[in-house]
Backbone as a ProteinNet text record, in pm:
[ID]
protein_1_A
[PRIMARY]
XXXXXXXXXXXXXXXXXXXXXXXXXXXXXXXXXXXXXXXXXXXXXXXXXXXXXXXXXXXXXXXXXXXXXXXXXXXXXXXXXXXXXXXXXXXXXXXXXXXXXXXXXXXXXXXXXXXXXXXXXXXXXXXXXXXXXXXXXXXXXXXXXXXXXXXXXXXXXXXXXXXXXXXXXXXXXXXXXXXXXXXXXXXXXXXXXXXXXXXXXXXXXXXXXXXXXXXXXXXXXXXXXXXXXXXXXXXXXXXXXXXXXXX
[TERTIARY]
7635.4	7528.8	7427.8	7330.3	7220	7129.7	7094.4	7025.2	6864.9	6881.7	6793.4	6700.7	6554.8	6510.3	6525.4	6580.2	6615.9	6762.3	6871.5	6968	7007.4	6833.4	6797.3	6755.1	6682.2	6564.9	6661.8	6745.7	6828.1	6936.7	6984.3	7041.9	6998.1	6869.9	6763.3	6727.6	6695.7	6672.5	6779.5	6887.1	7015	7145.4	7075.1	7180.2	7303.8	7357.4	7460.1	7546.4	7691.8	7755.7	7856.7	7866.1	8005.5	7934.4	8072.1	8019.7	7964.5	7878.6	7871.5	7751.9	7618.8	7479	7455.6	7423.1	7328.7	7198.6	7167.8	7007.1	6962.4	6885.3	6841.7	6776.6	6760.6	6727.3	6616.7	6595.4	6496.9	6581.1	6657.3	6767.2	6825.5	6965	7086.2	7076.7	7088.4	7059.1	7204.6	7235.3	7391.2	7334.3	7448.1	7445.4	7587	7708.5	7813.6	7768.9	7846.1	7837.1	7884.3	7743.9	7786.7	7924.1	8041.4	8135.3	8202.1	8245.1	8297.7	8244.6	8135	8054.5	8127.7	8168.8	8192.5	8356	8413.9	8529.3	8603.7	8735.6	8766.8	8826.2	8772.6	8790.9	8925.1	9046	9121.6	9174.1	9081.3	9113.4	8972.9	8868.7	8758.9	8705.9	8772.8	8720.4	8571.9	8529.4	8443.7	8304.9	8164.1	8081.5	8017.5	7928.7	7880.4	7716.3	7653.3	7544	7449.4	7302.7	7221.5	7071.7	7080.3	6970.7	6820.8	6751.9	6623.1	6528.5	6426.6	6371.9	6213.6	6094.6	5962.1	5907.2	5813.6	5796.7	5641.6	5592.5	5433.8	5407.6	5493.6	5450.6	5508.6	5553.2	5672.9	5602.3	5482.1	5446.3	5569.7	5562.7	5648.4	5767.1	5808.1	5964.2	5988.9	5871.4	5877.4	5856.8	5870.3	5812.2	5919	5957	6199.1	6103.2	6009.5	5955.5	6047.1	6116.9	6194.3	6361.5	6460.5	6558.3	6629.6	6623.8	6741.2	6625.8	6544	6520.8	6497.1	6535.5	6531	6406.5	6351.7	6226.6	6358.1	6273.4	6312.8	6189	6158.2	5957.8	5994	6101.4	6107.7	6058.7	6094.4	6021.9	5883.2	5789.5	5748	5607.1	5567.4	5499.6	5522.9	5652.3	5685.8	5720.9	5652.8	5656.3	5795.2	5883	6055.3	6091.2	6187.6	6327.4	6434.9	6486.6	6666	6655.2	6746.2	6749.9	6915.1	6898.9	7043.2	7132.1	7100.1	7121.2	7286.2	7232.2	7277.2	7383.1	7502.8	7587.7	7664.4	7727.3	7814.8	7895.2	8020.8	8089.4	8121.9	8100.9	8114.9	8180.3	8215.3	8324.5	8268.4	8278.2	8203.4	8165.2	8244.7	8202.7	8065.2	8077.3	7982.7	7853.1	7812.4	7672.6	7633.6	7788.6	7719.2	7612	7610	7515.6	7378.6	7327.4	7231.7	7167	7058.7	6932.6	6915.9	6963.7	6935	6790.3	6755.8	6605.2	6629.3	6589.9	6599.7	6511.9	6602.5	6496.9	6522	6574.2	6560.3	6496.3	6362.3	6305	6305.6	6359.8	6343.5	6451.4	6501.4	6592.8	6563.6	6402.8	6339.6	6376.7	6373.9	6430	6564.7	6635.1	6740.5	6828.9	6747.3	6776.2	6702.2	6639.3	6528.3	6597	6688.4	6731.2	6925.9	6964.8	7042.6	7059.2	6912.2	6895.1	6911.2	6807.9	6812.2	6965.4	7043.8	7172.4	7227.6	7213.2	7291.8	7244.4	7107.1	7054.5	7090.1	7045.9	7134.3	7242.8	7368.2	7479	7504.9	7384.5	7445.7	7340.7	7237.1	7140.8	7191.2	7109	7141.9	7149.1	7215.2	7238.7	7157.3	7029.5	6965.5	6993.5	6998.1	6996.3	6953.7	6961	6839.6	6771.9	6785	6644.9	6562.8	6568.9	6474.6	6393.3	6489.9	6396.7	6313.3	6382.3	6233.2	6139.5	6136.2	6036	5951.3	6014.4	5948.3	5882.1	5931.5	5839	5693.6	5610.9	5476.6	5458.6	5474.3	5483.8	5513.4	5633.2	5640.9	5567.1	5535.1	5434.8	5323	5243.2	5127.2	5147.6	5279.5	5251.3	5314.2	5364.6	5379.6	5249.4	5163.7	4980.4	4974.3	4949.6	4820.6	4834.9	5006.9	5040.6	4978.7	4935.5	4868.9	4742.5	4707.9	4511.5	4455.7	4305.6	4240.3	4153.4	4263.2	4163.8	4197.9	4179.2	4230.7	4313.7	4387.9	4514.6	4611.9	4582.1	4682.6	4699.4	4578.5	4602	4692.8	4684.5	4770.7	4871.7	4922.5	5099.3	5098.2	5053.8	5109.3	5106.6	5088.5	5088.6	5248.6	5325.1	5405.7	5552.7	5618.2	5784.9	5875.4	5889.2	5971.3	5928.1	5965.2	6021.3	6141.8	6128	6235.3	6282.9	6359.8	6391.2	6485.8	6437.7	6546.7	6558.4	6736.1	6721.1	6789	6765.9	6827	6854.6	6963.2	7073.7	7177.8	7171.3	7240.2	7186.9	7200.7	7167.7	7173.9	7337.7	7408	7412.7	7306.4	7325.9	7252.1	7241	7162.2	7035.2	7012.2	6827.1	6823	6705.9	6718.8	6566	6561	6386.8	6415.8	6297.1	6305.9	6212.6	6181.6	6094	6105.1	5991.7	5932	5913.7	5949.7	5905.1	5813.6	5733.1	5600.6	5585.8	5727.9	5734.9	5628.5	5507.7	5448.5	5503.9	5479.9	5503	5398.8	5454.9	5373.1	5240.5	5261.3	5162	5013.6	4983.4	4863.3	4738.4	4615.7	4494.4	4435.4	4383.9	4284.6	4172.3	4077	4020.7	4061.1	4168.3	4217.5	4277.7	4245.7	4289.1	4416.1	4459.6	4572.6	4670.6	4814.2	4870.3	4825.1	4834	4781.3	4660	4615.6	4434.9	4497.9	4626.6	4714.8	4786.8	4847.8	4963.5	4968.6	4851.1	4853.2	4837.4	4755.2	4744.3	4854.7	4967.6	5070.2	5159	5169.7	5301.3	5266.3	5117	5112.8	5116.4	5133.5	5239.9	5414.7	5408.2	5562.5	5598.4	5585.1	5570.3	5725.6	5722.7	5853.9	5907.7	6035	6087.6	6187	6262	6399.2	6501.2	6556.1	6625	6552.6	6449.6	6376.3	6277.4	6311.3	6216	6072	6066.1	5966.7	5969	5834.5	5824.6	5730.5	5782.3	5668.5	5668.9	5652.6	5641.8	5569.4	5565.3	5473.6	5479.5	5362.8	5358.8	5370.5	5461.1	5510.2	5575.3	5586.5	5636.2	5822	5861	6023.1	6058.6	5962.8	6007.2	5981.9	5912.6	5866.9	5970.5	6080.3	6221	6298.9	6383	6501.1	6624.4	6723	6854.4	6896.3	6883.3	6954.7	6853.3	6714.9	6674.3	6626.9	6645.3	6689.6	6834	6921.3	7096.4	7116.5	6988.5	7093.9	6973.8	6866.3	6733.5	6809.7	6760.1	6776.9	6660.6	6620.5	6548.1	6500.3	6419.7	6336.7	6297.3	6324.4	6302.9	6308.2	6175.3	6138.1	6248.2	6321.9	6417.5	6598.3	6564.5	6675.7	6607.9	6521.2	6454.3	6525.1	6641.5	6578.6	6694.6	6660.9	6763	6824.6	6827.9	6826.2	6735.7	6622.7	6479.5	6461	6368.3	6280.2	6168.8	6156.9	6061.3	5967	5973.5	5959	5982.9	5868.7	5940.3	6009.4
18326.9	18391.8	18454.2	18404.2	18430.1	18535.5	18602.1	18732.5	18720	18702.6	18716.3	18629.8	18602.1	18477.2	18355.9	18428.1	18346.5	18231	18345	18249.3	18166	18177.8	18146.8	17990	18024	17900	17796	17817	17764.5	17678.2	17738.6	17658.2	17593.9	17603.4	17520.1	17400.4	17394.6	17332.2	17220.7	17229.5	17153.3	17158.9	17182	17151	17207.9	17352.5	17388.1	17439.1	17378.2	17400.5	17474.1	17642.6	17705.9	17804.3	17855.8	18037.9	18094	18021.7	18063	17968.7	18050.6	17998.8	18065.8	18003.2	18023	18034.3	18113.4	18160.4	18155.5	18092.2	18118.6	18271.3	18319.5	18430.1	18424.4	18476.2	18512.3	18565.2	18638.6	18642.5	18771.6	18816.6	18895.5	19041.8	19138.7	19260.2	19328.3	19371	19405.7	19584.9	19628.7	19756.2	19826.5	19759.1	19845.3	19919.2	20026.8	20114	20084	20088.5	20065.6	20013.7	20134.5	20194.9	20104.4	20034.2	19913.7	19803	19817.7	19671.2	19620.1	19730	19667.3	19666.6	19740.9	19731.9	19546.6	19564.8	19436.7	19414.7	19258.7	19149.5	19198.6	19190	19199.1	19338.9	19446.3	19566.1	19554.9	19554.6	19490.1	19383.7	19289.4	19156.2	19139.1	19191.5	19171.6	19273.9	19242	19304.5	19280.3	19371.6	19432.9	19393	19298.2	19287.1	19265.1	19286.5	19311.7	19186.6	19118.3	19045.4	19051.8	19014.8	19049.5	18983.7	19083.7	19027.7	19078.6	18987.8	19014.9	19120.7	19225.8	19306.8	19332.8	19361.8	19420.4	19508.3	19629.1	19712.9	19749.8	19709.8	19755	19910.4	19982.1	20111.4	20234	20186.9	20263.5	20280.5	20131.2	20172.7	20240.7	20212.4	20311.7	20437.3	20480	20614.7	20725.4	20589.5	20631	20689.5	20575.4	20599.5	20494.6	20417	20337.3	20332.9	20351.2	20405.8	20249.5	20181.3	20029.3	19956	19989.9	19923	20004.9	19901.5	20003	19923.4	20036.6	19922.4	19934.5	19850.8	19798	19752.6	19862.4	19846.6	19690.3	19660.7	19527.9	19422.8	19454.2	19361.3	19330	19437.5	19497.2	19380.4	19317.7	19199.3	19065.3	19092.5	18994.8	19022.9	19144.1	19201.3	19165.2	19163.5	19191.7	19311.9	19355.8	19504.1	19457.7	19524.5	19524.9	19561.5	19484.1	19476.9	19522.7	19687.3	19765.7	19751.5	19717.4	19662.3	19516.7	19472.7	19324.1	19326.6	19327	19416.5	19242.6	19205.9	19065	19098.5	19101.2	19018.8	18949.7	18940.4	18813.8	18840.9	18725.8	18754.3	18771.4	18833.8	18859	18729.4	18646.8	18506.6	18399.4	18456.4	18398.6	18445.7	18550.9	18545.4	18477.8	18422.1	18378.4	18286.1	18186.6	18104.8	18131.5	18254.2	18260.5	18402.8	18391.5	18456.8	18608.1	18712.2	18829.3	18842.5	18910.8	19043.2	19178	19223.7	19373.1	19478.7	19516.1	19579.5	19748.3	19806.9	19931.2	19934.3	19977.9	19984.5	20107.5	20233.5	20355.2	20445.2	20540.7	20600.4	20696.4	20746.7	20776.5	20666.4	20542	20453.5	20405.9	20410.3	20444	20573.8	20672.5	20761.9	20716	20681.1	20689.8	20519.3	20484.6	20359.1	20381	20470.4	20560.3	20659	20694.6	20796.5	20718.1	20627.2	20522.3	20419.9	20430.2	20401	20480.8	20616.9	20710.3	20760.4	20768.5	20802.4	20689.8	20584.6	20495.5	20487.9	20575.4	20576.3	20783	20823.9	21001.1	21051.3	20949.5	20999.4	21115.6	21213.8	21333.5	21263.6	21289.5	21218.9	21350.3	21360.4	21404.1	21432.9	21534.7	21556.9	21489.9	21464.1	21345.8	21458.9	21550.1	21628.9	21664.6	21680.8	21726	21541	21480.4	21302.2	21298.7	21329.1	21356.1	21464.2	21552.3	21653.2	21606.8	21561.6	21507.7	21367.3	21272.4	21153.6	21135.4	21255.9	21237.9	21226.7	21311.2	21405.8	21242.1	21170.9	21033.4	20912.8	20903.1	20815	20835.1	20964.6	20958.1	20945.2	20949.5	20913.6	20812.1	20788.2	20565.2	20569.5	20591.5	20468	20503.4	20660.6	20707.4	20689.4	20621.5	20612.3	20523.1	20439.5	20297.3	20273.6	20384.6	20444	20492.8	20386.7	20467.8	20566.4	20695.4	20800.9	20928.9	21044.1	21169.7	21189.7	21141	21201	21112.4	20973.2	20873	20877.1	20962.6	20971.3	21158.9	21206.8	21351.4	21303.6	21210.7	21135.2	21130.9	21004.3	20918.8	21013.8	21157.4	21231.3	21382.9	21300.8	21362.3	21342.1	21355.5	21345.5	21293.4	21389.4	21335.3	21460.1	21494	21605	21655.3	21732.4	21812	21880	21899.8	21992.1	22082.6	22229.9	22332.2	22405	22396.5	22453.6	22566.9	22676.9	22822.2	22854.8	22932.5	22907.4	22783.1	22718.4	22535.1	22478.8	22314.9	22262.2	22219.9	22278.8	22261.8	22407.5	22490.5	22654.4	22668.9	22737.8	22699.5	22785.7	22850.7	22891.5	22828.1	22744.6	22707.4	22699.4	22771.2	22787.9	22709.9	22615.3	22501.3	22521.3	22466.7	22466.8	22372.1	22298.9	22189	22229.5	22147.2	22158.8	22012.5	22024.1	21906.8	21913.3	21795.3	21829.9	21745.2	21826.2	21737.1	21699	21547.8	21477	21600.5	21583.5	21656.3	21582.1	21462.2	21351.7	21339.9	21444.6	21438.8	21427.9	21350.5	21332.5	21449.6	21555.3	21625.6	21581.7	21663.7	21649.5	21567.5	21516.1	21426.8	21483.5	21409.3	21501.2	21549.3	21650.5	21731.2	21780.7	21757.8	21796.9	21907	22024	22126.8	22107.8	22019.9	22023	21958.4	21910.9	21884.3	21920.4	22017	22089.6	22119.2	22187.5	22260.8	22107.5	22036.3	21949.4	21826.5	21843.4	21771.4	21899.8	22036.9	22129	22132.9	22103.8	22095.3	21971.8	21885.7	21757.1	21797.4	21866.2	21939.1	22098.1	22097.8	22223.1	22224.6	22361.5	22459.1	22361.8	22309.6	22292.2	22307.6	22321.8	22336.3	22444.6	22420.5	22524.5	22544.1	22465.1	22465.6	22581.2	22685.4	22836	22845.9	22786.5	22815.9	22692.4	22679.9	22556.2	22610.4	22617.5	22676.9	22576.3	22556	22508.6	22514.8	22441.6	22479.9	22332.8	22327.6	22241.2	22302.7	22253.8	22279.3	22184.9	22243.4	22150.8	22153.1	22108.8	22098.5	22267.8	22257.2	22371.9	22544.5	22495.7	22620	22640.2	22567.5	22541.1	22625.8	22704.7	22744.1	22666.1	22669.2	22558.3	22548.6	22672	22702.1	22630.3	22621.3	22564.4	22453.5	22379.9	22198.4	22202.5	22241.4	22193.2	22195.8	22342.6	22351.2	22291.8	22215.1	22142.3	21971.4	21880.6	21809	21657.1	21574.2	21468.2	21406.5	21400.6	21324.1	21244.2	21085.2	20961.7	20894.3	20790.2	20698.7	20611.7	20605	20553	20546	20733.7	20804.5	20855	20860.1	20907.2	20802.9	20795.3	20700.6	20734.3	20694.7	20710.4	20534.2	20557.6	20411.6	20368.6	20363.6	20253.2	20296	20199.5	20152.1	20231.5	20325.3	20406.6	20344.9	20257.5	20165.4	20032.1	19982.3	19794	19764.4
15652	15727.6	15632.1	15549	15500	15539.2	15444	15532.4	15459.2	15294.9	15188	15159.1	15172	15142	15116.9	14965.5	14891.6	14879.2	14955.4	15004.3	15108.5	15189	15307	15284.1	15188.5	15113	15099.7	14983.4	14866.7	14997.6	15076.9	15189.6	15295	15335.5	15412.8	15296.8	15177.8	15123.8	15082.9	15012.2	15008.2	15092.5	15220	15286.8	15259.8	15229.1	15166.6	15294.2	15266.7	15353.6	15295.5	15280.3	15176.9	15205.1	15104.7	15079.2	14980	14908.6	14783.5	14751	14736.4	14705	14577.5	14494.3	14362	14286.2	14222.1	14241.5	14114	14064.7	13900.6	13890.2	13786.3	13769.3	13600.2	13560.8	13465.5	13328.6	13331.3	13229	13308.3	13234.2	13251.2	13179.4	13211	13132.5	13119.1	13043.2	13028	13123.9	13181.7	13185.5	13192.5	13108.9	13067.5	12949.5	12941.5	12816.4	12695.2	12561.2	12454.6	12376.4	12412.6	12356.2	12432.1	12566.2	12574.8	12541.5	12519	12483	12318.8	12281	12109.9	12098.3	12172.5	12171.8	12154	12103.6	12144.2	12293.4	12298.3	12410.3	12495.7	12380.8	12468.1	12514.7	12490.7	12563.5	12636.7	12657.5	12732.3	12734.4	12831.1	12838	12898.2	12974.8	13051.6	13065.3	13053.4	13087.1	13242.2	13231.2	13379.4	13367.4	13405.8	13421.8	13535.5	13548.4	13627.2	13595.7	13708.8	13717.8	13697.7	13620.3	13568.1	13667.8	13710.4	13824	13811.3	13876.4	13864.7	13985.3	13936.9	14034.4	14036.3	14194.9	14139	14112.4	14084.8	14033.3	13902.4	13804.4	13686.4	13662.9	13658.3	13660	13720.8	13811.9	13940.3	13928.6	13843.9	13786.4	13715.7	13586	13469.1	13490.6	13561.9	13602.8	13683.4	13717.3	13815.6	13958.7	13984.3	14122.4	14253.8	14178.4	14242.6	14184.2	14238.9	14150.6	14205.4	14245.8	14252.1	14126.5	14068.3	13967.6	13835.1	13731.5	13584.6	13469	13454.1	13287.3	13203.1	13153	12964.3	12925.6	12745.4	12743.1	12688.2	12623.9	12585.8	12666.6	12768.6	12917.8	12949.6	12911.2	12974.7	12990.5	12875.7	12921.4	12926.2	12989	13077	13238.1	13247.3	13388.4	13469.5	13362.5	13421.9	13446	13502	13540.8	13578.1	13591.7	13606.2	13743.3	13811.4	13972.2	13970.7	13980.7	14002.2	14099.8	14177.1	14309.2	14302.6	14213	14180.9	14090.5	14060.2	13941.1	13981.3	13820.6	13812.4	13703.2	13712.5	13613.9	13479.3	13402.6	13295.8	13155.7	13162.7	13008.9	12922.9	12797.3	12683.7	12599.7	12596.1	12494	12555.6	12669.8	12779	12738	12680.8	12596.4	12426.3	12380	12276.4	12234.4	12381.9	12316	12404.2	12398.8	12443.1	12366.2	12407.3	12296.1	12351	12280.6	12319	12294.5	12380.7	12388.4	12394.5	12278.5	12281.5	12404.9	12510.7	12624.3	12537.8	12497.2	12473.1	12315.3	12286.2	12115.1	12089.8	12119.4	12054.3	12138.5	12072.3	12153.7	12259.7	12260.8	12390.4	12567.9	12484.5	12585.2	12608.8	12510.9	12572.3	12667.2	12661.5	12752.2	12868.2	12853.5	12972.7	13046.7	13054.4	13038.8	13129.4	13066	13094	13202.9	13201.6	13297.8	13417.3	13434.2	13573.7	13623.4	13496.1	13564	13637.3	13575.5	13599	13773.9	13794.5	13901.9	14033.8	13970.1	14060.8	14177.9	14108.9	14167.7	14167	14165.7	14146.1	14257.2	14342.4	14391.8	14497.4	14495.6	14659.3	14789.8	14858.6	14989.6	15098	15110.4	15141.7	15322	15415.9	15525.3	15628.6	15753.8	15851.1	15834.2	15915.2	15936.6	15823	15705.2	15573.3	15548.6	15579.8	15561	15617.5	15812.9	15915.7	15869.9	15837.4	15792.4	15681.2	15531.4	15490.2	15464.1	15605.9	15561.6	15589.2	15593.3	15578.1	15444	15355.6	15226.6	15153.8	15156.8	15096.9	15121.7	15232	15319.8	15213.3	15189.9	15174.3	15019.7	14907.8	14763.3	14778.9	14866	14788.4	14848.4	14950.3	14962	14845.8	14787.4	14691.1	14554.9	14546.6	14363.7	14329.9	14383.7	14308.7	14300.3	14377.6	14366.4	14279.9	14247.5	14148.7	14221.1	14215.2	14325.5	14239.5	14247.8	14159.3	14234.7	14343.5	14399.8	14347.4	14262.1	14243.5	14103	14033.6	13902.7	13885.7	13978	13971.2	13972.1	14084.9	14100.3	13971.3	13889.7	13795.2	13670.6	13715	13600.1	13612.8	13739.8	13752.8	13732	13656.5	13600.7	13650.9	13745.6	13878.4	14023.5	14102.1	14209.4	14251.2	14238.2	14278.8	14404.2	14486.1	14580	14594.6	14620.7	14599.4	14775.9	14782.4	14902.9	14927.9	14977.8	14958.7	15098.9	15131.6	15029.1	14966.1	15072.3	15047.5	15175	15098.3	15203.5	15369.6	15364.1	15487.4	15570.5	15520	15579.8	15709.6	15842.8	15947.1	15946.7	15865.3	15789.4	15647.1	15629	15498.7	15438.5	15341	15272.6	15155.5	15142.8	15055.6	14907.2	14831	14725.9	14632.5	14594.8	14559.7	14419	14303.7	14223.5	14157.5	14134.3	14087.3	13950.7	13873.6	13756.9	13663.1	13579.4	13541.2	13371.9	13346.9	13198.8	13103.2	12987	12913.8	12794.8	12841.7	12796.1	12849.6	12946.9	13000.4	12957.4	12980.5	12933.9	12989.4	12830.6	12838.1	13001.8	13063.1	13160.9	13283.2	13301.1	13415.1	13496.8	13628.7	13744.2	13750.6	13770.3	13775.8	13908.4	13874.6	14027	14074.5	13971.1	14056	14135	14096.5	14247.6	14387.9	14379.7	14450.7	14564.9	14477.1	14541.4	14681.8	14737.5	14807.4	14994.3	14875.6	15009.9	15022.9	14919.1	14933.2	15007.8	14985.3	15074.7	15218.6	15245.6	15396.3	15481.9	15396.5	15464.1	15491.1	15474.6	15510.6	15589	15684	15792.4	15797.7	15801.8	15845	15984.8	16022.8	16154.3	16128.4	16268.5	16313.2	16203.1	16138.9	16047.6	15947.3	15860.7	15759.8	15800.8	15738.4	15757.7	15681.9	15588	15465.3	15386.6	15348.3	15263.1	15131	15010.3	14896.9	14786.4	14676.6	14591.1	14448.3	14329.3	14202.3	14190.4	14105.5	13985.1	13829.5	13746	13597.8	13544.2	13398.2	13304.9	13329.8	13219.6	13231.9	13163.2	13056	12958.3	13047.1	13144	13305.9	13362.7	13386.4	13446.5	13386.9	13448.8	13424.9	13453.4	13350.9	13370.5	13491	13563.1	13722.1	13749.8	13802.5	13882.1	13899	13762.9	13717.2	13807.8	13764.9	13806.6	13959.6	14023.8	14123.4	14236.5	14186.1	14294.2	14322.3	14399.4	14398.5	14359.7	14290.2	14291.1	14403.3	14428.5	14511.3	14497.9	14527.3	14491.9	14648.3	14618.6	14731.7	14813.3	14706.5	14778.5	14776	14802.6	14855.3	14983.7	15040.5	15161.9	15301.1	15329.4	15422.6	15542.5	15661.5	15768.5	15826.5	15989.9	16040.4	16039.3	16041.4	15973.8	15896.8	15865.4	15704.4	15689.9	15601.7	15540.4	15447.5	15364.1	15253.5	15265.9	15205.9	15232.2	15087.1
[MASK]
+++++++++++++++++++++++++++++++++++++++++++++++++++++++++++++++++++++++++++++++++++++++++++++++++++++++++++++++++++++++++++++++++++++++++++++++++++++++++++++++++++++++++++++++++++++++++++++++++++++++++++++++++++++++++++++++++++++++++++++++++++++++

């Protein structure tokens, strides 16, 4: 029972009668950890890899605006990512005869490489009601991230988001706060979240248990450890209920 285009295609096309359709792919990205990767075979036989796949936006990835996909700058003009989503199998001797590409060139990227595994499978399992409240607030930065507008160049000048909820999330009064973490790479004179802020917190009105809605824009080094550890990430696609928020 085919659900996916592509395994839709591939069996309309040859007539495939089984359980088991096959898909070329673009190349294989390892994503087990180092420290088993070198070990020997016969105490780790097997790596864990992720399908390399073409996207229109590779920006968005790089940026951990989409968390089922990961950059590698090695990729990067070849407008490939790692499709997290997709995890296989394979024996280690099974890459010898084929041609590595270095996707991580500096150890900035390998964290940053790391990080998106890690987020992957650690994302917040966010409330229905805080999703319903905020899917205006997401609605309106997936249109505006890809705009050459000063509201799309404030996004693309932002880290990640954050959400803090006091006292917890499961309490029946709960006052929230946004943090709008900006990169510290910013171009002198360019539009800025803070010209922002104010008309991104009123896409998000106080309802039902949610008492208060406030927020900042700042750097990381503005952060206190408590209020990195104890906020949660906000990513496009951890937002979601029984429909589709995002295509």
């Amino acid at each position: 029972m085919p659900i996916t285009p592509s395994a839709k295609q591939l069996i309309a096309e040859n007539d495939v009668d089984g359980d088991i359709v096959e898909e070329q792919v673009d190349g294989l990205a390892i994503v087990t950890q180092t420290c088993d990767i070198v070990r020997p075979f016969q105490q780790r036989p097997f790596l864990e890899v992720s399908p390399l796949v073409s996207v229109g936006d590779v920006r968005s990835v790089e940026c951990g605006k989409r968390p089922r996909f990961a950059y590698l700058r090695g990729l990067q003009e070849k407008g490939l990512v790692v499709d997290l989503d997709r995890v296989m199998v394979i024996e280690k001797p099974f890459f010898l005869q084929y041609q590595r590409v270095r996707g991580c060139l500096t150890d900035e990227d390998v964290r940053h490489f790391s990080d998106a595994l890690k987020r992957k499978r650690s994302r917040f399992a966010f409330p229905d009601d805080f999703v319903v409240m905020a899917k205006p607030l997401l609605a309106r930065l997936s249109d505006k991230y890809k705009k050459n507008s000063s509201e799309g160049e404030a996004l693309r000048q932002l880290r990640e988001i954050r959400v803090q909820a006091s006292p917890s999330w499961g309490d029946e009064q709960v006052e929230l706060f946004f943090h709008f973490i900006q990169k510290d790479d910013g171009l002198p004179g360019s539009p800025t979240p803070y010209e922002q802020l104010d008309a991104w917190l009123a896409l998000i009105q106080p309802n039902g248990r949610f008492t208060s809605v406030e927020g900042q824009v700042a750097y990381l080094d503005d952060l206190t450890a408590a209020e990195y550890v104890y906020s949660d990430r906000l990513d496009f696609d951890s937002l979601t209920l029984s429909f589709l928020l995002y295509e």
